[in-house]
KEKOLLO-747019 format. One record per residue (C-alpha): residue in three letters; x, y, z. Coordinates in steps of 0.2 Angstrom, whole numbers. Example, Ala and Ser with C-alpha at 12.3 -4.5 7.8 and 13.67 -1.06 7.14 Angstrom:
BEGIN
PT     r       x       y       z
PT   ala      62     -22      39
PT   ser      68      -5      36
***
This chain:
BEGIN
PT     r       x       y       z
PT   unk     382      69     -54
PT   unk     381      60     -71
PT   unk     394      52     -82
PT   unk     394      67     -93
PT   unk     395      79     -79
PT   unk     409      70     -71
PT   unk     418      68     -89
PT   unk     417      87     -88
PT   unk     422      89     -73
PT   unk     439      78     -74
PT   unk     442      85     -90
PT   unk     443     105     -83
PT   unk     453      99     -68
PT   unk     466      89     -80
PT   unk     466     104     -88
PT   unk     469     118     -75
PT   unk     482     104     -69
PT   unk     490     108     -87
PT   unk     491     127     -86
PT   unk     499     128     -70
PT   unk     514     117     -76
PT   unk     516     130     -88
PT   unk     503     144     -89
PT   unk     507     148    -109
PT   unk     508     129    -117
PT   unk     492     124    -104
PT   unk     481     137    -110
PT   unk     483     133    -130
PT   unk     480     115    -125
PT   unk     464     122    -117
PT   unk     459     129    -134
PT   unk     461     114    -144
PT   unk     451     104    -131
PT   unk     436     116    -132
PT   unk     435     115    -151
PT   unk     435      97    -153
PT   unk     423      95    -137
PT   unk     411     111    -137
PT   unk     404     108    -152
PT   unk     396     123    -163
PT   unk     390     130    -148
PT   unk     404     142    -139
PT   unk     414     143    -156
PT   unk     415     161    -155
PT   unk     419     161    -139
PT   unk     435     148    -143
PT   unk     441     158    -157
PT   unk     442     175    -148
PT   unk     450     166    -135
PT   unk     464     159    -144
PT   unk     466     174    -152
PT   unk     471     183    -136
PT   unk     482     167    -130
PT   unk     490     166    -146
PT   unk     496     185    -145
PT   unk     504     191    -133
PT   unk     503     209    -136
PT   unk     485     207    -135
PT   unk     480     214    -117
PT   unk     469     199    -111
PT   unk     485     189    -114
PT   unk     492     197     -96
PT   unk     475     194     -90
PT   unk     474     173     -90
PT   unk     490     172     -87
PT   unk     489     182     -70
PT   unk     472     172     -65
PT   unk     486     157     -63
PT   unk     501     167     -56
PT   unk     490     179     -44
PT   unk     476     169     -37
PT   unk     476     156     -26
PT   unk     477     139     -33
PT   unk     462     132     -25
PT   unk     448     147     -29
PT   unk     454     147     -48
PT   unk     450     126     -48
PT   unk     434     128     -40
PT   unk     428     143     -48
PT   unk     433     138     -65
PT   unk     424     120     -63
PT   unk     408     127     -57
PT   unk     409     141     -70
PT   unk     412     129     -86
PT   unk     407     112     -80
PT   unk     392     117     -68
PT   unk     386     134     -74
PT   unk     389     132     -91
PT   unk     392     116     -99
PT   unk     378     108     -89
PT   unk     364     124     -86
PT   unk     365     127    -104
PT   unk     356     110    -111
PT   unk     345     108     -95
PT   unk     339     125     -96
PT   unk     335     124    -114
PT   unk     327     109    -112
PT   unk     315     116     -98
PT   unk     312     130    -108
PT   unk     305     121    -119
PT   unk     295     107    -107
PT   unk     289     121     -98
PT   unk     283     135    -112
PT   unk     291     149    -101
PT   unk     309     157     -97
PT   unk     320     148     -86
PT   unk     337     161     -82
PT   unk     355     158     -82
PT   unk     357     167     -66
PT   unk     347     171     -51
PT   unk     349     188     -41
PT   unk     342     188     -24
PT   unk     341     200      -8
PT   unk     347     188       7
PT   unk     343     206      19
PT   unk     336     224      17
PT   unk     349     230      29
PT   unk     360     238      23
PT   unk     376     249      35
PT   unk     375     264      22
PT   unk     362     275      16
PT   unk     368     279      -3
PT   unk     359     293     -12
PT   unk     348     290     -27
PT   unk     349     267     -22
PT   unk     330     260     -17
PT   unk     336     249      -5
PT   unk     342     261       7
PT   unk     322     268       6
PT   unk     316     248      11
PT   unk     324     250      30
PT   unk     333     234      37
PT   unk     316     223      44
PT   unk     314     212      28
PT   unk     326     194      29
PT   unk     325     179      17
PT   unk     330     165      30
PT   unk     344     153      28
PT   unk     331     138      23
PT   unk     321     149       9
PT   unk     338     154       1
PT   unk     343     137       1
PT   unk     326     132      -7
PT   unk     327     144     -20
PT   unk     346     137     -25
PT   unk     339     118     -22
PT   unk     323     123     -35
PT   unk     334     133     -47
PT   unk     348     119     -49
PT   unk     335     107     -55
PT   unk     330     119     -69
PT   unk     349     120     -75
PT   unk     354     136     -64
PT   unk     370     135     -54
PT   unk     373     155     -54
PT   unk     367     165     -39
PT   unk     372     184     -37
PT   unk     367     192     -21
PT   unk     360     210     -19
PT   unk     353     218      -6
PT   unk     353     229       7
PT   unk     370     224       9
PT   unk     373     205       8
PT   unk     386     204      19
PT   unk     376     207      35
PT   unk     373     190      32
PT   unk     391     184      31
PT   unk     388     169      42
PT   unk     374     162      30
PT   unk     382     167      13
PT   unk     398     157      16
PT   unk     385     142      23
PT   unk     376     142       7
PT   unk     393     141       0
PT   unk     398     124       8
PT   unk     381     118       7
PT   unk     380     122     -14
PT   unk     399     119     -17
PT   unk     391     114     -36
PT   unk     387     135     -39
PT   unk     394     150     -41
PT   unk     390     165     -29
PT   unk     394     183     -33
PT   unk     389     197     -21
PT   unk     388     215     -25
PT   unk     393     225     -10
PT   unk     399     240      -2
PT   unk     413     232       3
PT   unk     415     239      19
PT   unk     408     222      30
PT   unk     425     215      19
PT   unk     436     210      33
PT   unk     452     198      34
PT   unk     441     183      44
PT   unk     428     183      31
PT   unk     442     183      16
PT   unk     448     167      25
PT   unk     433     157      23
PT   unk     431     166       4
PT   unk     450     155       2
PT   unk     439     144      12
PT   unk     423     139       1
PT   unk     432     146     -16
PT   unk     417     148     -25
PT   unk     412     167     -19
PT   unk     418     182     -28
PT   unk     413     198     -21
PT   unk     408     215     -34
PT   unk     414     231     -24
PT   unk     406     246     -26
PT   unk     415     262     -32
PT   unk     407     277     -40
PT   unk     423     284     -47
PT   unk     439     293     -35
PT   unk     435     296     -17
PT   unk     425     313     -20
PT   unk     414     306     -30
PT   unk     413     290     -20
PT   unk     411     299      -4
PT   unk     399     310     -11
PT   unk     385     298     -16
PT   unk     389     283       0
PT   unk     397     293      14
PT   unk     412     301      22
PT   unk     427     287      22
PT   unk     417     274      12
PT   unk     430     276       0
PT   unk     447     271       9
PT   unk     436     256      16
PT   unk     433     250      -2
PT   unk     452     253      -5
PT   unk     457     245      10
PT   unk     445     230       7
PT   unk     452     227     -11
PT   unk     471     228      -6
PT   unk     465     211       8
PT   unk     457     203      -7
PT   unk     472     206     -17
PT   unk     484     203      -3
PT   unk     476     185       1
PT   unk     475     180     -16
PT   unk     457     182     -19
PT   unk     447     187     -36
PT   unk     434     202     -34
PT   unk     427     215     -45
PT   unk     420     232     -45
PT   unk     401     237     -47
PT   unk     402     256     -55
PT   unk     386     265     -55
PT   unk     385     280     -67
PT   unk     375     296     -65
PT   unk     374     314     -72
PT   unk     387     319     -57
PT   unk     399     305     -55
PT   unk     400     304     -74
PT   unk     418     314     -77
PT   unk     426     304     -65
PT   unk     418     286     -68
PT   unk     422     287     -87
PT   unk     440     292     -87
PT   unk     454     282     -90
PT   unk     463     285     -74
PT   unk     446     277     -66
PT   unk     449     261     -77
PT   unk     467     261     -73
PT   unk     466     261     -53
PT   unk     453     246     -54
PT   unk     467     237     -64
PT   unk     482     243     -53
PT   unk     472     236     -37
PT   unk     469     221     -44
PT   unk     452     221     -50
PT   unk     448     208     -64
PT   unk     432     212     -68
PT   unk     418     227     -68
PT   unk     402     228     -72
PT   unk     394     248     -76
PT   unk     377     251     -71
PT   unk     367     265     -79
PT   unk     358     275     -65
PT   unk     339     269     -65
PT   unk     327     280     -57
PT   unk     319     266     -45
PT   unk     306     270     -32
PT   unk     295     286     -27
PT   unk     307     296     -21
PT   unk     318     293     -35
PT   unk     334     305     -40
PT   unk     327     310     -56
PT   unk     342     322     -59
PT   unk     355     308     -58
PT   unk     351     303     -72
PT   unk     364     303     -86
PT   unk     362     315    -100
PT   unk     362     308    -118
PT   unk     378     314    -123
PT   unk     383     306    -108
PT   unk     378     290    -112
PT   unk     385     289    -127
PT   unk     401     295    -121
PT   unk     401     279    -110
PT   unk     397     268    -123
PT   unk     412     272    -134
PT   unk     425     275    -118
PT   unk     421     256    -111
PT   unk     423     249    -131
PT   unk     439     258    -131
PT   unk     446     252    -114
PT   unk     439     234    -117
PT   unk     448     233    -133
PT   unk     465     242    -126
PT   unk     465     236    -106
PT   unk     467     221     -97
PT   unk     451     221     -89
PT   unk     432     212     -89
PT   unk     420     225     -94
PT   unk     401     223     -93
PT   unk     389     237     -98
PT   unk     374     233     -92
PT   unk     364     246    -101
PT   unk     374     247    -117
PT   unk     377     229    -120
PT   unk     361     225    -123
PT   unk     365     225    -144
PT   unk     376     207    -138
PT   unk     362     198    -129
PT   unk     347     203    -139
PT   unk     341     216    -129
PT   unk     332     214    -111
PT   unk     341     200    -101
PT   unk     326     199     -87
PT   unk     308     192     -84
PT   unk     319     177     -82
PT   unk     325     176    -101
PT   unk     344     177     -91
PT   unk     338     180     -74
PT   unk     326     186     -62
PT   unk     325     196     -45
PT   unk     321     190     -28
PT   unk     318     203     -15
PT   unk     320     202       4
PT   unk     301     199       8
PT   unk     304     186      -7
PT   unk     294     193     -21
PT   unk     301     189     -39
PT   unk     302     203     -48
PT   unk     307     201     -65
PT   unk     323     213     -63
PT   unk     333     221     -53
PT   unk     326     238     -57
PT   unk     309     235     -59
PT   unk     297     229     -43
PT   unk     282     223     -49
PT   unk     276     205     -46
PT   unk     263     192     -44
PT   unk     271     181     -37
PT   unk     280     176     -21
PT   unk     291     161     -18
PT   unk     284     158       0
PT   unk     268     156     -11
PT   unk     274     148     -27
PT   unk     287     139     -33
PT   unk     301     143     -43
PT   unk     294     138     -59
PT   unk     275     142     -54
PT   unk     284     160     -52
PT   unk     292     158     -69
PT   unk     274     153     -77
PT   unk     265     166     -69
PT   unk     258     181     -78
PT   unk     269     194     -77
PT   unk     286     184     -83
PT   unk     276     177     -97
PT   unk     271     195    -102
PT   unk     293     197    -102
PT   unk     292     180    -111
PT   unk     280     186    -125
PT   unk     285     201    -128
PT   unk     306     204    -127
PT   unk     315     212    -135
PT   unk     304     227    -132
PT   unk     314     238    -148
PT   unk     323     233    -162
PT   unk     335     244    -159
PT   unk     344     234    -147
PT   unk     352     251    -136
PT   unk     336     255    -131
PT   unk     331     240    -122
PT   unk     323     243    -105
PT   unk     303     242    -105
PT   unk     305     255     -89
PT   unk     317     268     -95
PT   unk     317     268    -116
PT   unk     301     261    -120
PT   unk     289     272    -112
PT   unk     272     264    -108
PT   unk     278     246    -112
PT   unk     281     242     -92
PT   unk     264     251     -89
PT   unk     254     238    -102
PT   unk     263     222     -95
PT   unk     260     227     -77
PT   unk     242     230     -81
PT   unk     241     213     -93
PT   unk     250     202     -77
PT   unk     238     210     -63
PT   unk     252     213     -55
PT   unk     257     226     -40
PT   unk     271     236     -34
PT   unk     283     226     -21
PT   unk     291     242     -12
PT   unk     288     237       5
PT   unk     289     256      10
PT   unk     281     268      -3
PT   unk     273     256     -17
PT   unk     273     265     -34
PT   unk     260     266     -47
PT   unk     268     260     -64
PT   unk     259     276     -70
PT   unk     270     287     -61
PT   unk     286     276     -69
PT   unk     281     283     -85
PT   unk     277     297     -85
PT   unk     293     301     -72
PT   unk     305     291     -88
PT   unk     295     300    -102
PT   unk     308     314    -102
PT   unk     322     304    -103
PT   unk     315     291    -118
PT   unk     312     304    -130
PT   unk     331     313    -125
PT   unk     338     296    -127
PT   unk     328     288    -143
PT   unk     336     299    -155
PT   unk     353     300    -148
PT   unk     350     279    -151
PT   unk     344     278    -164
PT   unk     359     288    -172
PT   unk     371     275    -163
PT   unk     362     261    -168
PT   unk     365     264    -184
PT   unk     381     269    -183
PT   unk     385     252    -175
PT   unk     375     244    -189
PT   unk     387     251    -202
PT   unk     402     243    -195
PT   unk     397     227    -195
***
C-alpha cells in the first residue's frame, strides 16, 4: 500500500468515524472533504450528493442516513473503504493509466462464473442449459483477482450457475482479497444464517437476490417455493444487519408485475438498498424468444424506474436503458468483461463468443486479443445511446466483430452460430429502433 493509498484510506475511516457520532453533521463534513480532495473528477457526483444530504425531504436523505443506523458498523467500514479508497479512488488513475500503456480496455469490474451448477432450472436463463460439470478452482479465481488488481480492478461480481454452491471458496476469496469488493447475483436460496455470519465476518460481500416480481411470477419462471426462500433469505440479511440487493429480470410475462410500484415498495420495506433490472436477452439455441419484452414495454420501464429513482429511497440500475449515462455498451472490457466456468472471457455477460481462455492467456493478453479490440474499436455501436447492444439493437454488428476476431461460440452444451443471433434478434431491432429513436429524442429535448 502506498502513501496515497494509505492517506485515503485513513482519511475515509476518520471520516465514517465522524458520521457515526452524528450521522447528519458527519455526512456534510464528508462532502466538504470530497470537493477540496477529489479534484474535477467526481464533481457531479459531490454536488448531487450534497444536494440529497442537505435536504431532507429528498428521499435518498432516509437512504445514507439508514446505511449508518441499520447496518453493522463493521460491513459499512469495510465496504465503503474498498468502494472509495480501493475500487475507486485508486482503480480509477491505474486503470487509465494502463489503458493507455497497453492500447486496449482494461474494466472497472470483472464478472466471473466460480460454478455452472446451479440448484434451480429457471426458464428462458443459459446457464441452467450448461449443466453443473464446469468449475473455475479456487487457485485460478484467485489468479484472475491477483492479475486484475494489478491493472487497477478491485471489483469482482459473481455469476453463475449459482455462486453460492461455492460458499466455502467465495468467503476465502474474501479473506484472502480483503483489499476488493465482491458482489454475487444469486438465487438466494443457498442464503442461510452460517453463511451471513461469515458475510458479518469478511464484510466485504453483498449478495444481489433474484426476484422476478410477486410470488406468481417469481414462481412461475424459477419454481414452486423459490419465492418465500428469497423472502425468508432477505428478512436473515436484514435481521443480522447485512446489505443486499435485488437482481429483477424483466420479460413480456413478468413485465405488469415487475414494473409496479407495489414491486419497488416491497424491495424497499424488506430492506433492500439497491437493484439492478435486467432486460431479458435471448442468449443460447434454445432461447425463449417470446420472453422478450415488447417495445411499449420497454419503454414503459424506462420512465416507471425514472419515476421511482427520482421519488423512492432506493439504488436503481437499468441495465438496458442506462446505457444514455455511460456512453453506451459498458463490455468488451470498456467497464467489464465475462469469465465463464470453463474460463473463457467473453466480452459480456450476454454474449459467448471468445478467443481467448485465461488457462491459456493472461488477463491482459485476453484484453489484447482480437475480439475485445473489435469492442475497443468499435463502441458505442449507435449514436443513439438506447440502443446500445451489438446483439440485440444492432443487428449484424455482433455477427461482423465475431467474424473480424476469429472467434467461436463458448456454450459448452449447444454452441451457437452468431448467424443464428441475428437473424433470431432482427425482429426485435426493427420493433425496437423506432420506438428509440422517438425516446432518444425526446430525452434529448430535456436536456
Amino acid at each position: 500500500m502506498n502513501i496515497k493509498t494509505r492517506m485515503a484510506k485513513y482519511g475515509i475511516e476518520h471520516m465514517i468515524d465522524e458520521i457515526y457520532k452524528d450521522p447528519e453533521k458527519g455526512l456534510r463534513k464528508v462532502i466538504d472533504w470530497a470537493e477540496k480532495y477529489a479534484g474535477d473528477t467526481f464533481q457531479s457526483q459531490i454536488s448531487l450528493f450534497r444536494t440529497i444530504i442537505e435536504n431532507p425531504e429528498n428521499p435518498y436523505h432516509s437512504f445514507f442516513i439508514k446505511v449508518f443506523t441499520d447496518l453493522d458498523p463493521g460491513v459499512v467500514r469495510k465496504l465503503l473503504v474498498n468502494f472509495f479508497v480501493y475500487a475507486n479512488l485508486c482503480s480509477f488513475p491505474m486503470v487509465e493509466e494502463n489503458r493507455k500503456k497497453y492500447n486496449c480496455n482494461i474494466p472497472w469490474a470483472i464478472l466471473l462464473d466460480p460454478t455452472s451448477a446451479c440448484n434451480l432450472h429457471c426458464t428462458g436463463c443459459w446457464a441452467a442449459e450448461y449443466g453443473n460439470k464446469l468449475n473455475l478452482t479456487f487457485d485460478e479465481i484467485d489468479d484472475i483477482i491477483r492479475q486484475g488488481k494489478e491493472l487497477g480492478i478491485y471489483m469482482y461480481i459473481y455469476t453463475g450457475g449459482e455462486p453460492m454452491v461455492r460458499k466455502a471458496d467465495l468467503i476465502r476469496l474474501c479473506e484472502k482479497h480483503d483489499d476488493c469488493v465482491f458482489l454475487a447475483f444469486t438465487n438466494g436460496t443457498l442464503i442461510d444464517e452460517a453463511f451471513a455470519d461469515e458475510m458479518l465476518r469478511v464484510g466485504n460481500f453483498v449478495p444481489a437476490i433474484s426476484l422476478e416480481g410477486f410470488e406468481g411470477a417469481t414462481d412461475s419462471r424459477r419454481g414452486l417455493g423459490v419465492y418465500q426462500h428469497v423472502i425468508d433469505a432477505m428478512k436473515l440479511l436484514r435481521r443480522k444487519k447485512l446489505p443486499y440487493g435485488i437482481s429483477a429480470c424483466y420479460t413480456s410475462q413478468n413485465y405488469e408485475s415487475i414494473s409496479s410500484e407495489e414491486f419497488y415498495d416491497l424491495m424497499i420495506n424488506e430492506g433492500a438498498y439497491f437493484v439492478w433490472f435486467f432486460h431479458y436477452m435471448p442468449v443460447g439455441n434454445n432461447a425463449h424468444l417470446e420472453l422478450l419484452p415488447t417495445p411499449e414495454q420497454r419503454i414503459g420501464m424506462y420512465h416507471r424506474i425514472r419515476k421511482y429513482r427520482a421519488t423512492k429511497p432506493l439504488f436503481a440500475i437499468d441495465f438496458q436503458n442506462d446505457a444514455e449515462y455511460v456512453g453506451g455498451c459498458i463490455a468488451g472490457g470498456r467497464r467489464y468483461l465475462h469469465i465463464n466456468a470453463n474460463g473463457d472471457v467473453d466480452p459480456c455477460v450476454f454474449i459467448h463468443y471468445s478467443d481467448s481462455n485465461i488457462r491459456e492467456k493472461t488477463l491482459l493478453e485476453a484484453l489484447q486479443g482480437p475480439m475485445m479490440m473489435q469492442y475497443h474499436d468499435n463502441i458505442p455501436f449507435n449514436s443513439n445511446m438506447l440502443k446500445p447492444c451489438p446483439m440485440l439493437e444492432n443487428c449484424g454488428k455482433l455477427q461482423e466483430m465475431v467474424k473480424a476476431a476469429g472467434a467461436h461460440s463458448t456454450d459448452p452444451e449447444s454452441p451457437e452460430d452468431v448467424e443464428n443471433v441475428t437473424k433470431k434478434t432482427r425482429a426485435y431491432a426493427d420493433a425496437w429502433s423506432p420506438a428509440a429513436d422517438r425516446l432518444w429524442a425526446e430525452s434529448q429535448n430535456r436536456q
